[in-house]
VMD Tcl script that draws the C-alpha trace (Angstrom):
set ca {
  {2.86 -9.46 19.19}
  {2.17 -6.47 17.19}
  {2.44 -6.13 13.50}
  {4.03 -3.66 11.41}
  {4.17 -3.54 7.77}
  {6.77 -1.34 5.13}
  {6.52 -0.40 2.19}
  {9.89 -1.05 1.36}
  {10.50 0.42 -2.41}
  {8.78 4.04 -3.56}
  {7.96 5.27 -6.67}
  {11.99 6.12 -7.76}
  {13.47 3.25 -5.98}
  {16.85 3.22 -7.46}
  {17.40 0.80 -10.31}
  {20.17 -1.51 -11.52}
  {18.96 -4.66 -9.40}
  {19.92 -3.15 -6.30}
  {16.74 -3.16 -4.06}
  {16.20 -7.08 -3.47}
  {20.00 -6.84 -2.44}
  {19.30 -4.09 0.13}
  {16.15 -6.19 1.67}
  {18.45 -9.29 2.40}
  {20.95 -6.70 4.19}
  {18.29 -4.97 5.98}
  {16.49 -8.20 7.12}
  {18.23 -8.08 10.50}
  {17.75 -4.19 11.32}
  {14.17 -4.61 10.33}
  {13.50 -7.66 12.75}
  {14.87 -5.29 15.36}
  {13.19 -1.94 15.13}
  {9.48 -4.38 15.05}
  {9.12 -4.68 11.27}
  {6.95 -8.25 10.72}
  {6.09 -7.40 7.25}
  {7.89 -6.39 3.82}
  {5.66 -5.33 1.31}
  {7.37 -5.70 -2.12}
  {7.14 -3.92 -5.55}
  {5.66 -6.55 -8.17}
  {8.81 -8.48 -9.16}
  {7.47 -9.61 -12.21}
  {8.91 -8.35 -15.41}
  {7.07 -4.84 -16.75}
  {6.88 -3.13 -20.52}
  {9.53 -1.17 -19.44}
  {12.33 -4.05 -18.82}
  {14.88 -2.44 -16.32}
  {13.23 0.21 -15.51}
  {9.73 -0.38 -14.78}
  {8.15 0.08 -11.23}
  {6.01 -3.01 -12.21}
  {2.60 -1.79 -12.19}
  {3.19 -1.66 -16.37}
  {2.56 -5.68 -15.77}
  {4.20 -7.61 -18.80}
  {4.77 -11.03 -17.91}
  {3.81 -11.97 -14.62}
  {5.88 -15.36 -15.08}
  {9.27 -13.58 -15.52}
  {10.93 -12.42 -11.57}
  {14.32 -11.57 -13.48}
  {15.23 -14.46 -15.19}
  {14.61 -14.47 -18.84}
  {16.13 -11.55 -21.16}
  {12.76 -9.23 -22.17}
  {11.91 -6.11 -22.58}
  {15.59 -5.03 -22.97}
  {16.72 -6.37 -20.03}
  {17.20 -9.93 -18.02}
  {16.96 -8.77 -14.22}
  {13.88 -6.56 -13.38}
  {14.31 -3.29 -11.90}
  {14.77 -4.41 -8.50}
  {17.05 -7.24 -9.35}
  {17.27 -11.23 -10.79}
  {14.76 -13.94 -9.67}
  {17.50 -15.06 -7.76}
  {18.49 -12.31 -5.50}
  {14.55 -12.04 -5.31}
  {14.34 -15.29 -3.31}
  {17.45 -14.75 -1.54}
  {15.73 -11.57 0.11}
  {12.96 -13.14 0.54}
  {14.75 -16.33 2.31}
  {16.48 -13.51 4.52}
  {13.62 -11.98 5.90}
  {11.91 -15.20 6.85}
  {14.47 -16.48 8.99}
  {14.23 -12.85 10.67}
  {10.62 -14.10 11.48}
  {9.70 -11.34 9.03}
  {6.41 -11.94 6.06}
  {6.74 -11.14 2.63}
  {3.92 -9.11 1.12}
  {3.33 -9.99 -2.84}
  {2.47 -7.11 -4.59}
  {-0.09 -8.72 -7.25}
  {-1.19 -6.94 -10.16}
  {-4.12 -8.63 -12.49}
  {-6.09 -5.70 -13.89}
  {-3.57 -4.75 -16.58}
  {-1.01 -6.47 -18.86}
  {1.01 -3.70 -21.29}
  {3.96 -4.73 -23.81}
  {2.25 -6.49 -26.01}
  {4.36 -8.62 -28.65}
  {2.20 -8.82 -31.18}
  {-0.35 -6.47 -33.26}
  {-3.84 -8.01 -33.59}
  {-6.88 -6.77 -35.71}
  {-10.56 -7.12 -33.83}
  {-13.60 -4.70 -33.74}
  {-13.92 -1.92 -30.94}
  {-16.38 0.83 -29.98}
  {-15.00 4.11 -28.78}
  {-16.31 5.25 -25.45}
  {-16.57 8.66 -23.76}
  {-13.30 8.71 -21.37}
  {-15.26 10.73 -18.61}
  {-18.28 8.04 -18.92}
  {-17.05 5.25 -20.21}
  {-20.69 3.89 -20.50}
  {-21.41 6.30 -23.14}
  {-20.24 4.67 -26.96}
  {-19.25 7.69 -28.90}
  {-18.52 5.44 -32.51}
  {-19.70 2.33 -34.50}
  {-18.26 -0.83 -34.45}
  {-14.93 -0.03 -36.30}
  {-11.52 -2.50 -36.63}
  {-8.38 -1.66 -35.27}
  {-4.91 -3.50 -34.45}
  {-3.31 -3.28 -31.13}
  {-0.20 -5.28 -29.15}
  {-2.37 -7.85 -27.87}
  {-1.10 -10.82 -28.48}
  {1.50 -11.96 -25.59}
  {3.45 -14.93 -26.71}
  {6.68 -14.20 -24.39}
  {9.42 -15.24 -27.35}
  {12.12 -14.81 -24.44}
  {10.53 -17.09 -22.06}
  {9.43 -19.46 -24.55}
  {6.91 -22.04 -22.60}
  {9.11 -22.38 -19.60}
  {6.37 -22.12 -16.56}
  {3.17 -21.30 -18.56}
  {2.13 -21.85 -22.61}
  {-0.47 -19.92 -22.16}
  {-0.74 -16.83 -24.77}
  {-3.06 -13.94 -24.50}
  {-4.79 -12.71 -27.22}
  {-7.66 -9.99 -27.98}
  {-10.49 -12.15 -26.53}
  {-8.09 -12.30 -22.86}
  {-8.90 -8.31 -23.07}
  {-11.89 -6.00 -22.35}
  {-10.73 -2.74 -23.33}
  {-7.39 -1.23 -25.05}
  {-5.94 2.61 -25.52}
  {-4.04 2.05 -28.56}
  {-4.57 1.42 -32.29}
  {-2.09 1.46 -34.71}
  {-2.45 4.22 -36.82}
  {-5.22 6.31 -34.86}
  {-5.59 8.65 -31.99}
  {-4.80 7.38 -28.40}
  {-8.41 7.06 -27.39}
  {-10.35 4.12 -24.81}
  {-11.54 1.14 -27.20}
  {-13.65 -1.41 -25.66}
  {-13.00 -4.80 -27.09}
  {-17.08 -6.36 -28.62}
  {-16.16 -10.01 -27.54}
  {-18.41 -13.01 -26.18}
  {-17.89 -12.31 -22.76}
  {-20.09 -9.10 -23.16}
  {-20.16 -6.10 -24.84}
  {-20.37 -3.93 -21.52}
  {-17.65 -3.52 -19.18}
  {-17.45 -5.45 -15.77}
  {-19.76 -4.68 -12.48}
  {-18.12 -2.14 -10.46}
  {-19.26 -0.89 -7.03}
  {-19.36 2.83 -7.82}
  {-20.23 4.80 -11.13}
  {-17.08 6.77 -11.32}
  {-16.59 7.65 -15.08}
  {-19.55 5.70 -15.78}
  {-17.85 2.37 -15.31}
  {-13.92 2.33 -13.86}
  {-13.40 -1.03 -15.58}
  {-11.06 0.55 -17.52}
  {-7.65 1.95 -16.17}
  {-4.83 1.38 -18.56}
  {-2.93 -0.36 -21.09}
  {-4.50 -4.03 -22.35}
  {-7.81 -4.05 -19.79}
  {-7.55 -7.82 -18.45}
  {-11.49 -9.57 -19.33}
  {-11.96 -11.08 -15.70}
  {-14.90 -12.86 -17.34}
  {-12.97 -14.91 -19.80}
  {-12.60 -18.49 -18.05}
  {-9.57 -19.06 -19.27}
  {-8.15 -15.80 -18.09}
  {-9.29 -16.64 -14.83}
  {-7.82 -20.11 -14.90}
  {-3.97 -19.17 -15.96}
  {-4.78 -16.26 -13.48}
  {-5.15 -18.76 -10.38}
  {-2.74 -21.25 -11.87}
  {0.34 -18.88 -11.74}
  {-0.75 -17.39 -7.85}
  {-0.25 -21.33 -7.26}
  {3.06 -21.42 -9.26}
  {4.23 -18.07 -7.69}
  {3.36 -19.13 -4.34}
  {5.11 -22.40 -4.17}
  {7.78 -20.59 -5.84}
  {8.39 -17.92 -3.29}
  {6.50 -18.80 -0.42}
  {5.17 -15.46 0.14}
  {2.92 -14.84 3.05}
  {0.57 -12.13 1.94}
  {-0.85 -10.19 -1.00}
  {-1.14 -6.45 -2.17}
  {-3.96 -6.11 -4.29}
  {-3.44 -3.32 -7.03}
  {-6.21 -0.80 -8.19}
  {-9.39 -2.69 -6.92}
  {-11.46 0.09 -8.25}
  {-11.17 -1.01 -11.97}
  {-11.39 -4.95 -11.30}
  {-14.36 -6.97 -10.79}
  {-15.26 -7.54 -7.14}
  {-16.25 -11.30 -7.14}
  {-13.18 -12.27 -9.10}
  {-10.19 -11.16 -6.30}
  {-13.17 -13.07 -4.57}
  {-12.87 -16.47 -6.37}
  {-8.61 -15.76 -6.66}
  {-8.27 -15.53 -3.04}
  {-10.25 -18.48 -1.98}
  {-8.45 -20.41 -4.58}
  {-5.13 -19.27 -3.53}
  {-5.85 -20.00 0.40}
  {-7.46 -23.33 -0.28}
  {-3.94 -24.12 -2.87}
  {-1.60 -22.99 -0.66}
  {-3.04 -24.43 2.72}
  {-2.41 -21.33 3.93}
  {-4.45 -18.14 5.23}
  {-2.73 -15.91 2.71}
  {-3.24 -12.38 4.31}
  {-4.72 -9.81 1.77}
  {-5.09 -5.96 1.99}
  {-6.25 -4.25 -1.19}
  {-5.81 -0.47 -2.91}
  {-9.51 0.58 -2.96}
  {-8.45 4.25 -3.60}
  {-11.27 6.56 -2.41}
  {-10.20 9.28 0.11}
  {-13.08 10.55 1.87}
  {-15.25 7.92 0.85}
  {-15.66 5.49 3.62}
  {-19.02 4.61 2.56}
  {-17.06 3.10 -0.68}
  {-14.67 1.13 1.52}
  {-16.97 -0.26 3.70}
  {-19.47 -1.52 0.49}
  {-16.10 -3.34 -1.30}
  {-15.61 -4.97 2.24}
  {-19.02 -6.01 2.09}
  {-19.39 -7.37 -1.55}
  {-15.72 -9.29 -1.16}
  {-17.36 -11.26 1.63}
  {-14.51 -9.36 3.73}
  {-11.69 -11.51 2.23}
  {-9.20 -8.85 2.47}
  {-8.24 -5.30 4.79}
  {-7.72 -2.45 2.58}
  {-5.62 0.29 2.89}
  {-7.06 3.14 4.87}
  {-6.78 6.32 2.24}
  {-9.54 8.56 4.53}
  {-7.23 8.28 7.09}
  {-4.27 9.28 5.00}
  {-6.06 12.08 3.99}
  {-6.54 13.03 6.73}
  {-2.98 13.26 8.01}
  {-2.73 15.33 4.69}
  {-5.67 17.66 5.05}
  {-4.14 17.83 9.03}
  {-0.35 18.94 7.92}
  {-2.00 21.21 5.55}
  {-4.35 23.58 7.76}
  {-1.87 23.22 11.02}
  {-2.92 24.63 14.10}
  {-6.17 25.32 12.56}
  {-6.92 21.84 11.94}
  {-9.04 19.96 15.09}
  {-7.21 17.28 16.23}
  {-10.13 15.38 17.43}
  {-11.57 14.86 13.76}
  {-8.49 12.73 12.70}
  {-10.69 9.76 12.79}
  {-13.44 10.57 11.34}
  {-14.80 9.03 8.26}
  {-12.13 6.44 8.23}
  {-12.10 2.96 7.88}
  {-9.29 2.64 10.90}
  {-12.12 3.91 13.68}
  {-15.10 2.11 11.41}
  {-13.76 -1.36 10.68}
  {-10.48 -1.63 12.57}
  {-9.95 -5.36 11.65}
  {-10.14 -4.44 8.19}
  {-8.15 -1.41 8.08}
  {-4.33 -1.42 7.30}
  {-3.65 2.82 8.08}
  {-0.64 4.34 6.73}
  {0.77 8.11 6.54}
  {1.93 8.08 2.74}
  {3.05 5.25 -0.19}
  {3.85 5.85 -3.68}
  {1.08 7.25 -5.48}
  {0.76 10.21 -2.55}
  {4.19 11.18 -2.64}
  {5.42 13.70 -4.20}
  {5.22 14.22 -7.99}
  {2.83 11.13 -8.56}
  {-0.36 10.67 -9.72}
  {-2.56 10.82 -6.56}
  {0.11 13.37 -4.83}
  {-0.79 14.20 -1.33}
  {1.95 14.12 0.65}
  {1.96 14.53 4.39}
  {3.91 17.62 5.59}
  {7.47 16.60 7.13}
  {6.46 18.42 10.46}
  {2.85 16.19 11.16}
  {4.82 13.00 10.50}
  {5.62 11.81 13.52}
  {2.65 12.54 15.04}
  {0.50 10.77 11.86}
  {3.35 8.16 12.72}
  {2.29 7.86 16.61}
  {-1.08 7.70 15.57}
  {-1.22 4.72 13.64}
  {1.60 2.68 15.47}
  {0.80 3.77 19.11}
  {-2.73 2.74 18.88}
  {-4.60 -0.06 18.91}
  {-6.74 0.07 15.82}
  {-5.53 -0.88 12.18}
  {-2.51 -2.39 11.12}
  {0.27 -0.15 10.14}
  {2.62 0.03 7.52}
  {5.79 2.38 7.36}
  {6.78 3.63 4.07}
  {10.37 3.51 2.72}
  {11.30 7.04 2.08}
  {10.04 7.63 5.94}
  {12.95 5.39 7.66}
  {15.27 5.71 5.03}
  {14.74 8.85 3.22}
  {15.26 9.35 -0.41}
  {16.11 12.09 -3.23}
  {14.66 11.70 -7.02}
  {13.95 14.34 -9.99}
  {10.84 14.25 -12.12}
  {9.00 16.03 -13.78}
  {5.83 18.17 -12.25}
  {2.52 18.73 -13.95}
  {3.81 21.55 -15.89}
  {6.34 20.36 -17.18}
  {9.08 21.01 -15.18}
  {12.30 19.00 -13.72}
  {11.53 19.07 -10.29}
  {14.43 17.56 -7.30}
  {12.69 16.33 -4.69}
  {14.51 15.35 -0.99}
  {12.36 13.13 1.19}
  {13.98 13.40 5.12}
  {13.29 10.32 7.23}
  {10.94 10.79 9.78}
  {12.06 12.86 13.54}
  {12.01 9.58 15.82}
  {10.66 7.17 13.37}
  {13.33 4.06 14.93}
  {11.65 4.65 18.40}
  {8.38 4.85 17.24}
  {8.74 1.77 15.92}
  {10.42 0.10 18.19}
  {8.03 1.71 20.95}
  {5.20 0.13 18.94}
  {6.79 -3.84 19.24}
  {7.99 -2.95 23.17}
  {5.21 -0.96 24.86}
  {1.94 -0.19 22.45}
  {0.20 -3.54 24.94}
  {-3.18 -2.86 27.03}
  {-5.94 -0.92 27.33}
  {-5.88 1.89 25.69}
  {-7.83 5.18 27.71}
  {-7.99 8.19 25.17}
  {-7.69 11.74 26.54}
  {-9.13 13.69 23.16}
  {-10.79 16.78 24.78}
  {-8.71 19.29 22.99}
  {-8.78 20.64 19.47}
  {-5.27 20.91 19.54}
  {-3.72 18.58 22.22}
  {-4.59 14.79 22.01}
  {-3.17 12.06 24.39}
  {-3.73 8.53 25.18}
  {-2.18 5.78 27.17}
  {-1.97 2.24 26.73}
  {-1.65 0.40 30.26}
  {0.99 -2.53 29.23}
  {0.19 -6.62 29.73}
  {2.10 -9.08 31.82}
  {4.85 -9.07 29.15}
  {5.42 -5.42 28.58}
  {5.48 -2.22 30.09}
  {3.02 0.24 29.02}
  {3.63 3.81 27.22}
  {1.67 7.55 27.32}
  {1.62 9.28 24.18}
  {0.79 13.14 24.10}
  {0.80 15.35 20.54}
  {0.41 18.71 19.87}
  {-0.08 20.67 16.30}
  {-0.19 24.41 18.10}
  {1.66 25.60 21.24}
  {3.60 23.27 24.16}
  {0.33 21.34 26.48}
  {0.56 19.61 29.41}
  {-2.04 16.55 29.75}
  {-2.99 15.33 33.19}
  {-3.54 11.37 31.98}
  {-3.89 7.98 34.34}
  {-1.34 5.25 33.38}
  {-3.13 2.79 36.48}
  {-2.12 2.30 40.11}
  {0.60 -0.05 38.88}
  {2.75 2.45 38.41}
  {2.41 4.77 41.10}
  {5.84 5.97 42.11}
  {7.23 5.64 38.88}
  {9.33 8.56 37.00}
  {8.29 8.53 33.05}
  {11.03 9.83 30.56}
  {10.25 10.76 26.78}
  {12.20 8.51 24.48}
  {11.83 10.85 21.45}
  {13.73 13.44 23.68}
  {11.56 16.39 23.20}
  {12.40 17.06 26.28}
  {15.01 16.42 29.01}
  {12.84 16.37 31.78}
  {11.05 13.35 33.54}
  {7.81 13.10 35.32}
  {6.67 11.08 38.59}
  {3.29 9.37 38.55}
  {1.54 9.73 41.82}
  {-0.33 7.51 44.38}
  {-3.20 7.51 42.11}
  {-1.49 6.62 38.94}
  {-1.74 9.69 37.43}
  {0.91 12.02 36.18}
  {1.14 15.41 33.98}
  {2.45 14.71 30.74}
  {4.42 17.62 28.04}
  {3.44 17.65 24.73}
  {5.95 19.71 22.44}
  {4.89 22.23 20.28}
  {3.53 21.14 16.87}
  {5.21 17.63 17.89}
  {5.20 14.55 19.66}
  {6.28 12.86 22.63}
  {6.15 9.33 23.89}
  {6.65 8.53 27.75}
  {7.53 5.24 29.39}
  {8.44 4.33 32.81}
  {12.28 4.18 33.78}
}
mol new
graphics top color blue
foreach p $ca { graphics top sphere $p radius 0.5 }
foreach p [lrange $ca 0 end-1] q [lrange $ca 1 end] { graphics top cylinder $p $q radius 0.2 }
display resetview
């Protein structure tokens, strides 16, 4: 069987507990169109109650079911309409995807005085102050949840780094404590040392940190049953502990917990393929070369050659470690890491990654099911923003569960015009796939002897007209201009 993953929440997922509701209803339409994994938001409460995303982590042991923060439900709903979407995808056959964030806790209940050095925030190495004392929220004692779960309270020493102190500038403090004065190893000198992102820096070195950190994955697993993890911002947490957190979690569970990780570094295979290596490959990461690439690709149009899409990505260098997608939340529009993929290129990014045979792909929300937000851009400005679902996306994925079997023979030869078939198994027919970012092509491509005689029809219905393959196996396939089409056998 193939696997397909969605996102299924973006950046403004619409509040007031509505979303887990929506995934139990959609658990059935999903299981159709091919969908064998949800990816979910973190569902733990955030700093921001109600409204947080979740990535402003708070308390990890709260899924909507203690009042904090302003609010008992999380964003996305109460703990219990969390488990009742997650019960309704798994008897759809569908996996749940945890998204896990341990690099960050913010909302802090309690001010606490310790001593701090002020670093450079371009090289975070660099100590631009003496040891000096400051107070900052970092004392979690969770008064709404009282000891229910967990009575374990963090405190300065569960920290590495803070960017507030009461009274003073905004500025990045790193915490002098006995687990070391420096920040923790990371793969890649970016600002010096990435340790730091945000908020209260979680001290991965701390043993006891680590401890409550691998006792709650066992707590939240058993709770939820969840069948896979999305690791958040790998680039500012210490390699060898998702190391040690994942082992744990497999060997507590009894089960091989599936893992991809955001190791953000578009461009920078070479940094993808050395966190692979250090982790011991534990865990797939997302593919963000190959993303942008789809963005550089909608970008320069007909200018752009096709036959590059691959290169310099982890989908073509370490397929079995590669989970490609077109865009999530951080690329789309208005966010942090914007680079969205132009509406037009979408279903052929979309073809690309489900229509092949390398990587693992995941669909994202606003891409089946559209969406419309406002925000605010980088000047300042309200900005409403209208996300269109994706031209064909239903039978692309659908053509991914029912026909993306077999060999796969790639026909790559022009700049513009790329086309590839896969040949089908004993269960399932087969499928050619043809794309175009300039003018209308027509590719001359061999689907095998096995289906000489047929007549091929495009299910995206770029076109109305069909095709016969001939004694040979071969037939001439249409690609539409600056689009997509995907033929399969009557």
């Amino acid at each position: 069987m193939n696997v397909t993953m969605i996102q299924f929440f973006h950046w403004y997922s619409e509040g007031n507990g509505k979303l887990w509701k929506e995934a139990e209803k959609q658990a059935a339409y999903l299981a159709e169109l091919g969908i064998t994994s949800v990816w979910f938001p973190p569902a733990y409460k955030g700093a921001n109650g109600g409204y947080s995303v979740g990535y402003d982590a708070y308390d990890l042991y709260d899924l909507g079911e203690f009042d904090q923060k302003g609010s008992l439900p999380t964003k996305y709903g109460t703990s219990k309409d969390y488990l009742n979407a997650i019960k309704a995808l798994k008897s759809q056959g569908i996996e749940v995807i945890a998204d896990i964030v341990l690099g960050h806790k913010a909302g802090g209940d309690e001010l606490e005085k310790f001593s701090v050095v002020k670093v450079d925030e371009n090289n975070r190495e660099k100590i631009i102050s003496d040891v000096i004392e400051i107070e900052s929220y970092t004392k979690f004692t969770f008064p709404g949840r009282g000891k229910k779960h967990s009575d374990f309270e963090w405190n300065f020493t569960c920290f590495s780094g803070v960017d507030y102190a009461e009274g003073m500038d905004s500025h990045i403090y790193k915490i002098q404590s006995e687990y070391g004065n420096d920040w923790e190893e990371m793969i890649d000198d970016e600002k010096g040392n990435y340790d730091y992102l945000m908020y209260n820096d979680i001290e991965h070195r701390n043993p006891f940190v680590r401890e409550e950190l691998n006792s709650w994955a066992e707590w939240y697993f058993n709770l939820t049953d969840f069948d896979g993890v999305r690791l958040d911002a790998l680039k500012h947490i210490s390699f060898d502990f998702y190391k040690e957190w994942l082992t744990m979690l497999r060997s507590n569970s009894g089960k091989n917990i599936f893992a991809v990780g955001e190791y953000w570094a578009p461009g920078q295979l070479n940094l993808l393929q050395k966190y692979i290596e250090v982790t011991e490959g534990c865990m797939s990461l997302f593919d963000s070369s190959l993303q942008n690439n789809f963005y550089t690709a909608s970008k320069e149009g007909n200018s752009y050659d096709l036959r590059r899409i691959f290169d310099e990505t982890l989908t073509e260098a370490d397929p079995m470690h590669s989970v490609s997608l077109v865009d999530n939340h951080d690329t789309q529009p208005l966010q942090g890491l914007e680079a969205p993929v132009e509406s037009w290129f979408k279903p052929l990014a979309y073809a690309l990654i489900l229509l092949r045979e390398n990587g693992y792909p995941c669909v994202f929300y606003p891409d089946l099911y559209g969406a419309h937000y406002t925000d605010k851009d980088r000047e300042g400005n309200d900005q409403e923003i209208f996300l269109d679902k994706v031209d064909g996306i239903e039978e692309l994925i659908k053509a991914r569960k029912e026909h993306a079997y077999g060999i796969q023979k790639d026909y790559f030869e022009d700049a513009n015009c790329l086309g590839w078939v896969r040949e089908g198994d004993d269960q399932h027919s087969g499928c050619a796939v043809v794309l175009s970012n300039k003018e209308a092509y027509t590719k001359p491509m061999e689907m095998g002897k096995q289906y000489a005689g047929k007549t091929f029809y495009d299910i995206l219905k770029r076109t109305e007209d069909k095709i016969s393959i001939d004694e040979n196996g071969w037939g001439n396939f249409p690609a539409p201009a600056g689009n997509v089409s995907v033929w399969i056998s009557e």
